[in-house]
C-alpha positions, 0 to 999 in steps of 0.5 A, a space after each residue: 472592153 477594158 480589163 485590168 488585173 491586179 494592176 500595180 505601180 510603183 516609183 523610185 523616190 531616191 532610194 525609197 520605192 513609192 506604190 501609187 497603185 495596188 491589186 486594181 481590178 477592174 473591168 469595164 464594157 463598152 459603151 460605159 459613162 465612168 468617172 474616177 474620183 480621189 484625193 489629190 494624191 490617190 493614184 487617179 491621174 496614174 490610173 488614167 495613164 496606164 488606161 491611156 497607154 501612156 505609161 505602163 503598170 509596174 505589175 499585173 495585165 492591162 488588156 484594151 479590146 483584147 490586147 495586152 498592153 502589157 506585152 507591146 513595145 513603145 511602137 505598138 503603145 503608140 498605134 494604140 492610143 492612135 487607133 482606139 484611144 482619144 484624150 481630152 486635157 484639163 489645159 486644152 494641149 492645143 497648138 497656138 499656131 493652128 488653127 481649131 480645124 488644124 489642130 484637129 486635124 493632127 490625130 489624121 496626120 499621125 494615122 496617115 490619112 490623106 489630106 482631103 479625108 483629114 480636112 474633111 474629118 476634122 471639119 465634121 468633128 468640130 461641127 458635131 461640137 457646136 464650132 461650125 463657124 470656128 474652124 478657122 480661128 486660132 485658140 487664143 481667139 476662142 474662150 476656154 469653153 470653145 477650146 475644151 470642145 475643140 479638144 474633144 473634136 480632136 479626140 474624137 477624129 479618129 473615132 476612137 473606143 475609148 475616150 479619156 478626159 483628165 479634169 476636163 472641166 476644171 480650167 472651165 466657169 460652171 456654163 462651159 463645164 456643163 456644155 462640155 459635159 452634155 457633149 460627153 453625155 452624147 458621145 457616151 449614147 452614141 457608144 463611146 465609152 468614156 472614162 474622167 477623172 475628176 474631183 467634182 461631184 457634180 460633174 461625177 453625177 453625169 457618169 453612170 459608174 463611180 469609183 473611188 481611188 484612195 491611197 492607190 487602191 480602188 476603194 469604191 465601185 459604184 453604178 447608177 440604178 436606172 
């Protein structure tokens, strides 16, 4: 579960402090489907990386299945991300040099895991996103759509709790974003929670849960009616 409480951020524009993000409280159960919608500008992006542990909250708790986020060291921030989070990138963030199954593999390698398990892992991720026969291809051998799923196969290796995708659609022709956006839908029933930022409401109808940044304040918090 996430919870935030009264989560703030603020940056230092010459001698002017900016405030990107205000009093955001929030929870969020396991298993959601969210998406975080704004204007460019709103405080989205910095929203998604505090909830990434990839940067920290200037004021208020952040607690990620318990833990205080707020409270860890850069160390402890790191095993974070590795054990419970994956992220999934508008730009792909592949190496050009790996290999889809290498590339993958990656997250196995920070965790320690053993090459056989790694290989094996890596394999089975790529497999449950439709590129079974792409495990040896380098990424500028692949199309934007095939990238994006070899992404989300690297995301999800180390079978995290959480995945975060920043614009996963958004560098992707309208039949790959759709492909994409079924897989999330069955990770999501499989029980992953998942959190996007996105400025397309039609990619936003797939989750089940909106909110509305605007002016670094959490303007809207909407759920679907099943």
């Amino acid at each position: 579960m996430i919870q935030l409480i009264n989560v703030g951020k603020r940056f230092k524009d010459g001698s002017e402090w900016f405030e990107a993000l205000t009093d955001i409280n929030l929870t969020i159960e396991n298993g959601e489907f969210v998406s975080i919608m704004g204007p460019s500008g709103s405080g989205k992006s910095t929203l998604m990386n505090i909830l990434g542990c990839l940067d920290r909250a200037s004021a208020g708790t952040y607690l990620l299945n318990g833990i205080n986020t707020s409270e860890a060291d850069d160390v402890r921030l790191a095993a974070i991300r590795n054990q419970y989070i994956g992220f999934v990138f508008q730009q792909f963030h592949l190496l050009p040099r790996l290999t889809a199954l290498q590339n993958v593999e990656l997250p196995l390698i920070y965790a320690g895991v053993k090459k056989k398990m790694r290989l094996e892992k890596a394999r089975q991720a790529l497999e449950s996103v439709g590129l079974g026969d792409r495990l040896h291809h380098l990424p500028n051998q692949l199309s934007g759509g095939q990238k994006q799923r070899v992404s989300i196969a690297r995301a999800i290796v180390n079978d995290p709790h959480l995945i975060l995708a920043d614009e996963p659609t958004g560098a992707l022709d309208t039949v790959s974003g759709e492909q994409v956006m079924r897989i999330f839908q069955r990770l999501n029933e499989q029980g992953k929670t998942i959190i996007l930022v996105t400025h397309d409401p039609e990619i936003a109808a797939y989750t089940r849960r909106h909110l509305l940044i605007r002016d670094g304040r959490l303007l809207e918090d909407r759920r679907e009616v099943c």
